[in-house]
C-alpha positions as CSV (number, residue, x, y, z in Angstrom):
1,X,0.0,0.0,0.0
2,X,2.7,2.4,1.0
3,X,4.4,1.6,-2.4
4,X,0.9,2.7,-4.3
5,X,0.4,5.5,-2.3
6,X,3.6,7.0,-3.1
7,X,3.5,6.3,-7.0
8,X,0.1,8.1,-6.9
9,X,1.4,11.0,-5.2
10,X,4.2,11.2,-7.4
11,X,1.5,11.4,-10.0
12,X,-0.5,13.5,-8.6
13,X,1.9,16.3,-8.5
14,X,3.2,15.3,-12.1
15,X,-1.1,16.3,-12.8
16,X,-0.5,19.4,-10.8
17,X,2.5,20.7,-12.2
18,X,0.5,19.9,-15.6
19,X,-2.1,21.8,-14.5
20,X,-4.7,18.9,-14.6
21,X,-6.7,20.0,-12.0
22,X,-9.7,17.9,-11.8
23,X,-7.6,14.6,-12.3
24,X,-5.4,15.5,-9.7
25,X,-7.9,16.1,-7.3
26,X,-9.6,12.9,-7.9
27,X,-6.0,11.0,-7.4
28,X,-5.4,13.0,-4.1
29,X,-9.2,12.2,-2.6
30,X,-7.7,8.6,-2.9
31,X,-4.8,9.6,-1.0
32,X,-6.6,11.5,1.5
33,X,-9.0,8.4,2.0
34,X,-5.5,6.8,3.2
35,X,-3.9,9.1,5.5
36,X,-6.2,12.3,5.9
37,X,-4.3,14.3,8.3
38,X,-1.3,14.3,6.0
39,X,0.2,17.9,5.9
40,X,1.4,17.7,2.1
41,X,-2.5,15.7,1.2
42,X,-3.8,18.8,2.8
43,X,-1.7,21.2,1.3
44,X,-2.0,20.4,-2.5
45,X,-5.9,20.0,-2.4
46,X,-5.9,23.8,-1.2
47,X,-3.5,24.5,-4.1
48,X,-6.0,22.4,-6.4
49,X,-8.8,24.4,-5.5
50,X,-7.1,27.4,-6.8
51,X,-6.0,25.8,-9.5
52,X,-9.8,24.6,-10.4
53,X,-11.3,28.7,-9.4
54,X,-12.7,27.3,-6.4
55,X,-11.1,30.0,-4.4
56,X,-13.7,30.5,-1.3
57,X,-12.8,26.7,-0.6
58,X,-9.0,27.3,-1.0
59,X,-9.5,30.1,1.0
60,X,-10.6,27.9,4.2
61,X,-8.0,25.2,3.5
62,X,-5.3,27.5,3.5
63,X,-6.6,30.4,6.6
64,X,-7.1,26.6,8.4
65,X,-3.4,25.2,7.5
66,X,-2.2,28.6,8.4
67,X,-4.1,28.3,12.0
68,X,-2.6,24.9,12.3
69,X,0.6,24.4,11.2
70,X,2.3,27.5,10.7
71,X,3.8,28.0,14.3
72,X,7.0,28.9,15.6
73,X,8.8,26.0,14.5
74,X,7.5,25.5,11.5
75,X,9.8,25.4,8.3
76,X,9.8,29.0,6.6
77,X,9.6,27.6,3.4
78,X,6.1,25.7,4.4
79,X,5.4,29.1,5.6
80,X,5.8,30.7,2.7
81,X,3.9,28.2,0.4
82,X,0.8,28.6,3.1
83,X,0.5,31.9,2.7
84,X,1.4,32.6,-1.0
85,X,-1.5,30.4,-1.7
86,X,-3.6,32.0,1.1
87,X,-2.7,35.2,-1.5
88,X,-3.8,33.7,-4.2
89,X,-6.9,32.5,-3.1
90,X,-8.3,35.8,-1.6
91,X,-6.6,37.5,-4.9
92,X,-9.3,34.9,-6.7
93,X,-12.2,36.3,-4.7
94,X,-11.0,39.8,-5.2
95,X,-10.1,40.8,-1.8
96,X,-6.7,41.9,-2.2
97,X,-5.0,43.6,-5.3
């Protein structure tokens, strides 16, 4: 299972980087079905969303991963890629220019 699990994340972010939005999504709900608390599951469905327009729901994800995980100790680059896509969601919804 582990094996399968990486190959489709591997593929997943191969769909991403492709911008293949809705098939990507559809291989990470499998993933998430898995392991649901996963930090990087959680992360790329936020950047999905985006990706798809669905920026209220990105939004959420990201203002919620932000709540969570971005403390003190947490790694400036995750930092970074929380909020960036926190920007880009509420620059969707046309609350920030």
């Amino acid at each position: 299972k582990d094996n399968v699990d990486q190959a489709r994340w591997e593929y997943v972010t191969i769909l991403m980087a492709g911008k293949q939005w809705h098939k990507a999504g559809i291989e990470l709900g499998v993933l998430i079905s898995h392991d649901p608390g996963r930090r990087e599951y959680e992360l790329a469905r936020a950047e999905i969303s985006v990706g798809r327009g669905d920026f209220e729901d990105a939004a959420k994800m990201y203002r919620s991963l932000y709540e969570r995980q971005c403390t003190a100790s947490a790694q400036p680059e995750d930092k970074a890629r929380v909020l960036s896509g926190y920007i880009a969601a509420l620059e969707g919804l046309d609350r920030i220019k």
